[in-house]
C-alpha positions as CSV (number, residue, x, y, z in Angstrom):
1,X,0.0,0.0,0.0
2,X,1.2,3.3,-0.9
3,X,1.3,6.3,1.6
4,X,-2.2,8.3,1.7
5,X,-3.9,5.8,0.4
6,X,-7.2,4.7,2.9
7,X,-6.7,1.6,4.7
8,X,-10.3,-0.5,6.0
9,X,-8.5,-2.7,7.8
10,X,-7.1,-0.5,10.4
11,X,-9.6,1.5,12.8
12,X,-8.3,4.8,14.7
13,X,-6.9,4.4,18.3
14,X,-8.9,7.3,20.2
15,X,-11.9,7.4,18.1
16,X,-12.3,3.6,16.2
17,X,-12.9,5.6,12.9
18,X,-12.2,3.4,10.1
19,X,-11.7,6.6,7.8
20,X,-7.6,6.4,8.4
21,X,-4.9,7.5,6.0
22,X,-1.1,6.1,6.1
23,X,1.3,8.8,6.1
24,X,3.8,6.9,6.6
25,X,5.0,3.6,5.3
26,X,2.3,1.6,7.0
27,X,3.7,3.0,10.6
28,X,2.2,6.1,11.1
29,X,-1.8,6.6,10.5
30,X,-4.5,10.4,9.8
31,X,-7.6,9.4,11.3
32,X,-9.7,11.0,9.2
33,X,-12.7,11.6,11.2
34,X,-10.5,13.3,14.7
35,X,-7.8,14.1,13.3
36,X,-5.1,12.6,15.0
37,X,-1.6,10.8,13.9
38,X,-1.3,7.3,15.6
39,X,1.2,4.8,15.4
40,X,-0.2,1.0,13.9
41,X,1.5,-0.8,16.8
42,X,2.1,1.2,19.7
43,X,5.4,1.2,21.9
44,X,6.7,0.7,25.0
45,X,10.4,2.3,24.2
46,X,9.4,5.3,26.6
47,X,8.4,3.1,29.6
48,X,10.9,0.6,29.3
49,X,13.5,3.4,30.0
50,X,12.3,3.7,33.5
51,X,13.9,-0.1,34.4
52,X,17.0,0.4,32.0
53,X,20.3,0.7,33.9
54,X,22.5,3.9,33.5
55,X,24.5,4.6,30.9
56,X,26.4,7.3,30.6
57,X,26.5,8.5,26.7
58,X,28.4,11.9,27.2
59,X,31.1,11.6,24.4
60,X,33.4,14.0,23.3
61,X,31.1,15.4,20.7
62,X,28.6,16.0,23.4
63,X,31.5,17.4,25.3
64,X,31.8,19.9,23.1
65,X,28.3,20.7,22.1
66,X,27.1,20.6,25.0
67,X,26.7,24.6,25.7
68,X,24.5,24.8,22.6
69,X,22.3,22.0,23.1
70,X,21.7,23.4,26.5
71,X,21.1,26.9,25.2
72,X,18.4,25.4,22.6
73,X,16.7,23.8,25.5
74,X,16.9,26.8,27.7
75,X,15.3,28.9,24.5
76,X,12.7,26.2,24.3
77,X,11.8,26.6,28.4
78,X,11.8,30.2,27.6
79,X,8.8,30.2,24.5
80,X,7.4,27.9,27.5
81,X,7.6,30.7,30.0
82,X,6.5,33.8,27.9
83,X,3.2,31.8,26.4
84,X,2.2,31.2,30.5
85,X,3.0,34.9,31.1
86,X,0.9,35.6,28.1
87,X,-2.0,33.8,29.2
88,X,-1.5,33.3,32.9
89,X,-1.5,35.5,35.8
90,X,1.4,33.6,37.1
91,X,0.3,33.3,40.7
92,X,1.6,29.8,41.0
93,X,3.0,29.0,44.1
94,X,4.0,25.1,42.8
95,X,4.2,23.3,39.5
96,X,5.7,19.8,38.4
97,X,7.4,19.6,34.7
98,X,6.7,16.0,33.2
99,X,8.9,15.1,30.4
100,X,11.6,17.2,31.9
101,X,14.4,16.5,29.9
102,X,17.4,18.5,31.2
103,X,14.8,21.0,33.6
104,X,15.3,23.7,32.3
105,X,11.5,24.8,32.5
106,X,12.4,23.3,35.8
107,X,14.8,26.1,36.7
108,X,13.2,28.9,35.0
109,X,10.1,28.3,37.0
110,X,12.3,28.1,40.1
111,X,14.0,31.4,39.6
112,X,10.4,33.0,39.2
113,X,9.7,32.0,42.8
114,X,7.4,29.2,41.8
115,X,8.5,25.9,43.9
116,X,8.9,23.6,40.8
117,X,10.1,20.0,40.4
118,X,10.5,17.7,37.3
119,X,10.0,14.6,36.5
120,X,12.1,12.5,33.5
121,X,12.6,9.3,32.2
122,X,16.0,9.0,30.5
123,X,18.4,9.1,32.8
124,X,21.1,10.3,30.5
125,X,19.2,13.7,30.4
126,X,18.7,13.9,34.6
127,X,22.9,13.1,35.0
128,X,22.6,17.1,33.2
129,X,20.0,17.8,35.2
130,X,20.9,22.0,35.1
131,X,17.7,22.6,38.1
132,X,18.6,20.0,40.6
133,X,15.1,19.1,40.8
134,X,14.6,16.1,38.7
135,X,13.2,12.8,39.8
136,X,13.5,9.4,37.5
137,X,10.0,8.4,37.0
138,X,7.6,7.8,34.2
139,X,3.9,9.7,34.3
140,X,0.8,8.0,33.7
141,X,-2.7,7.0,34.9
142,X,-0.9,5.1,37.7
143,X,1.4,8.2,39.2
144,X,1.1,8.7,43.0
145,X,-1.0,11.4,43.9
146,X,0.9,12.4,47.0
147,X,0.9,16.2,46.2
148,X,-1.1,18.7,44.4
149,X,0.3,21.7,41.7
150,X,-0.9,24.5,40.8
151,X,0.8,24.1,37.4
152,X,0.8,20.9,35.8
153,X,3.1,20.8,32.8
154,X,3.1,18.1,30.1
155,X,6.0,19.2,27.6
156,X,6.4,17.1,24.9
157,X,5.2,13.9,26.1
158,X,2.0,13.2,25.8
159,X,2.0,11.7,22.5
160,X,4.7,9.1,24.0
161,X,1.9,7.4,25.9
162,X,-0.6,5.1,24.7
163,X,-3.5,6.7,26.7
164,X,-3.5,10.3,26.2
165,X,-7.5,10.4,27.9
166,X,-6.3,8.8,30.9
167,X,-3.1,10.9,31.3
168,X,-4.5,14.5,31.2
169,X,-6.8,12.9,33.8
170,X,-4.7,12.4,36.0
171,X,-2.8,15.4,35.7
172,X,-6.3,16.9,36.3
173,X,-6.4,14.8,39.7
174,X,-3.1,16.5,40.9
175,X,-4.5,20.3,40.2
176,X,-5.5,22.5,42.9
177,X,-8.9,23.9,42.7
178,X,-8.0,26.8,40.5
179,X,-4.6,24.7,39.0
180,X,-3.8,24.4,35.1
181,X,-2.9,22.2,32.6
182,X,0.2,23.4,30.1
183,X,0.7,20.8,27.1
184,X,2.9,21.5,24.6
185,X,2.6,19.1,21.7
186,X,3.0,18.5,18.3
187,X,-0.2,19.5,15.9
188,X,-0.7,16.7,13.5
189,X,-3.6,19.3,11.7
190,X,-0.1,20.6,10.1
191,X,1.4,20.8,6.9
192,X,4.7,20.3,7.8
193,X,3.9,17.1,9.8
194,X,0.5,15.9,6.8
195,X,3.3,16.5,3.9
196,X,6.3,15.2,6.0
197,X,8.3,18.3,5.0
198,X,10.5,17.7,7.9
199,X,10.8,13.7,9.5
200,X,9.0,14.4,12.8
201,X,8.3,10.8,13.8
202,X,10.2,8.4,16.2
203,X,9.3,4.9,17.0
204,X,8.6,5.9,20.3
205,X,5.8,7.9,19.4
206,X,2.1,6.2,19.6
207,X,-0.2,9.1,18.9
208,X,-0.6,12.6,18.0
209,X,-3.4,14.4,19.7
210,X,-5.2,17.1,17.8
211,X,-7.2,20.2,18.7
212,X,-10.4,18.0,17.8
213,X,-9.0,15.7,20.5
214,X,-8.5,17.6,23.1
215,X,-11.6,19.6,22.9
216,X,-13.2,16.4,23.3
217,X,-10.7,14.5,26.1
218,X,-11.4,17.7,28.1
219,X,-15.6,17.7,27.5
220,X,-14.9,14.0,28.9
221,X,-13.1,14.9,31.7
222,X,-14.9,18.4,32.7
223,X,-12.4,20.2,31.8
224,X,-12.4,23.8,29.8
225,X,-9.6,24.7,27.4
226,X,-8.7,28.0,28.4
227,X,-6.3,29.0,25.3
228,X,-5.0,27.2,22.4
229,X,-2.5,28.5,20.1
230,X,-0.1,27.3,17.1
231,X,3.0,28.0,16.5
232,X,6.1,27.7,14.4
233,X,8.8,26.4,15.8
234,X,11.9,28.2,13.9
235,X,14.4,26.9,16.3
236,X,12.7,23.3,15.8
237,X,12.6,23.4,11.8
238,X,16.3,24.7,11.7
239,X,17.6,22.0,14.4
240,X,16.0,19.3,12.0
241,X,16.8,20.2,8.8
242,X,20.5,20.1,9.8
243,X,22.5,18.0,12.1
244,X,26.4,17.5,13.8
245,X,28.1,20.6,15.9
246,X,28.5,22.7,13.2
247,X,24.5,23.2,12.9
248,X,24.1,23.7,16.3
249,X,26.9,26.4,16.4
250,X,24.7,27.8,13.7
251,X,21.5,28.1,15.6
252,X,23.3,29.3,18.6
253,X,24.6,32.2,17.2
254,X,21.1,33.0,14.8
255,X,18.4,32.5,17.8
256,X,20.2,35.2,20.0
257,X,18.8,37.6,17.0
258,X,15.4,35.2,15.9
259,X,12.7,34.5,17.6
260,X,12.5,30.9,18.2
261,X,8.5,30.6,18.1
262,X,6.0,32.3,15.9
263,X,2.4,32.2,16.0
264,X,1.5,30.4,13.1
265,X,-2.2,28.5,12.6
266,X,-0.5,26.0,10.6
267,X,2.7,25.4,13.1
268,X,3.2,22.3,13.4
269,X,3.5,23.0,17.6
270,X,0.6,23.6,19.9
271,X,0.5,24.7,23.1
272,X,-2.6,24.6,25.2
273,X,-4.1,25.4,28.4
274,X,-6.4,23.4,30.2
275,X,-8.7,23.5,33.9
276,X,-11.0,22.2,35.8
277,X,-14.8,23.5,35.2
């Protein structure tokens, strides 16, 4: 079968639409009735990090590129913190980053006063942990709810896990009264990720959420979407398009100058807000 052709046989994991589209060599799958991007067999490659022993990948070329990697995640925690300040008032006195990666949302939020930990799976990215507030763990429907945020952030993650639904639920159940939701994602509704302009898919990926989807996951879970807003990732697109030290050199000098995000309806990143009703 060639890619976009419609496939009967194989029925759309959040809504059971039979209306599905390969995108990508029988992997990847549009539903065509909800809009979301889900894998045929879904993976556990996330999950299974959480029991895998350390190893400690820092070679010399990570050595060396280490200051810009860290300043694109940095620039990344800071399009993170200027959306909230767009659409927040900020008054959170704790929040918890899930999907960490290196905390640097982590230790942004900290330096704003808000008591913020973290939460990452891959230990190779908590041994340059730069907030000191990472735990190893992996977030899902089974996550203990021994404390309760104010700010619950799911950055890049959610379309890791095989149950979105049950996920943002339970981020629900560790919101205060007046907590939020922050999810940044990728928006499958998107050219860039419909035309594969750029490859955007790993095998660990099982499915793509869209704006459809959550407006519906949140109806389930009497939630209300308080914004929702597209954007283009510049510092993403450039970061992908070219690879080795001498590209991140590149984007390390250009996004001191360039904005790194850009409100774009068909950006192929979304970031959205979400609270109890």
């Amino acid at each position: 079968m060639k890619n976009n052709e419609i496939n009967s046989q194989i029925t759309c994991k959040l809504c059971n639409s039979e209306k599905v589209t390969n995108i990508e060599l029988m992997k990847f799958f549009l539903c065509n009735d909800c809009d979301c991007i889900f894998k045929k067999n879904f993976s556990d490659q996330k999950k299974s990090l959480l029991k895998e022993n350390h190893q400690n990948y820092n070679s010399v070329f990570m050595n060396i590129s280490k200051p810009f990697k860290m300043r694109f995640w940095d620039l990344i925690a800071e399009q993170y913190v200027r959306y909230l300040k767009s659409k927040t008032n900020m008054k959170f006195k704790n929040a918890i980053d899930v999907g960490a990666l290196y905390g640097h949302l982590v230790k942004r939020l900290n330096e704003l006063g808000i008591n913020t930990k973290g939460i990452e799976v891959e230990k190779n990215y908590i041994i340059n942990d730069v907030s000191g507030m990472i735990q190893h763990g992996y977030f899902d429907e089974t996550y203990p709810l021994h404390e309760s945020y104010d700010l619950v952030c799911l950055t890049q993650m959610i379309y890791y896990v095989k149950n979105p639904v049950s996920v943002i639920k339970r981020a629900k159940e560790l919101l205060n009264s007046s907590g939020i939701v922050f999810i940044s994602t990728q928006n499958p509704n998107s050219s860039i990720i419909q035309k594969g302009k750029v490859s955007l898919f790993e095998d660990s990926m099982n499915i793509l959420p869209s704006k459809k989807n959550f407006i519906d996951i949140a109806n389930q879970l009497n939630m209300k979407i308080v914004d929702f807003t597209n954007f283009k990732p510049n510092i993403y697109l450039d970061r992908l398009k070219g690879g080795g030290m001498k590209s991140e050199f590149v984007n390390y000098l250009k996004y001191h100058q360039k904005k790194p995000y850009e409100e774009d309806p068909d950006g192929h990143h979304s970031f959205l807000l979400l609270k109890k009703t």
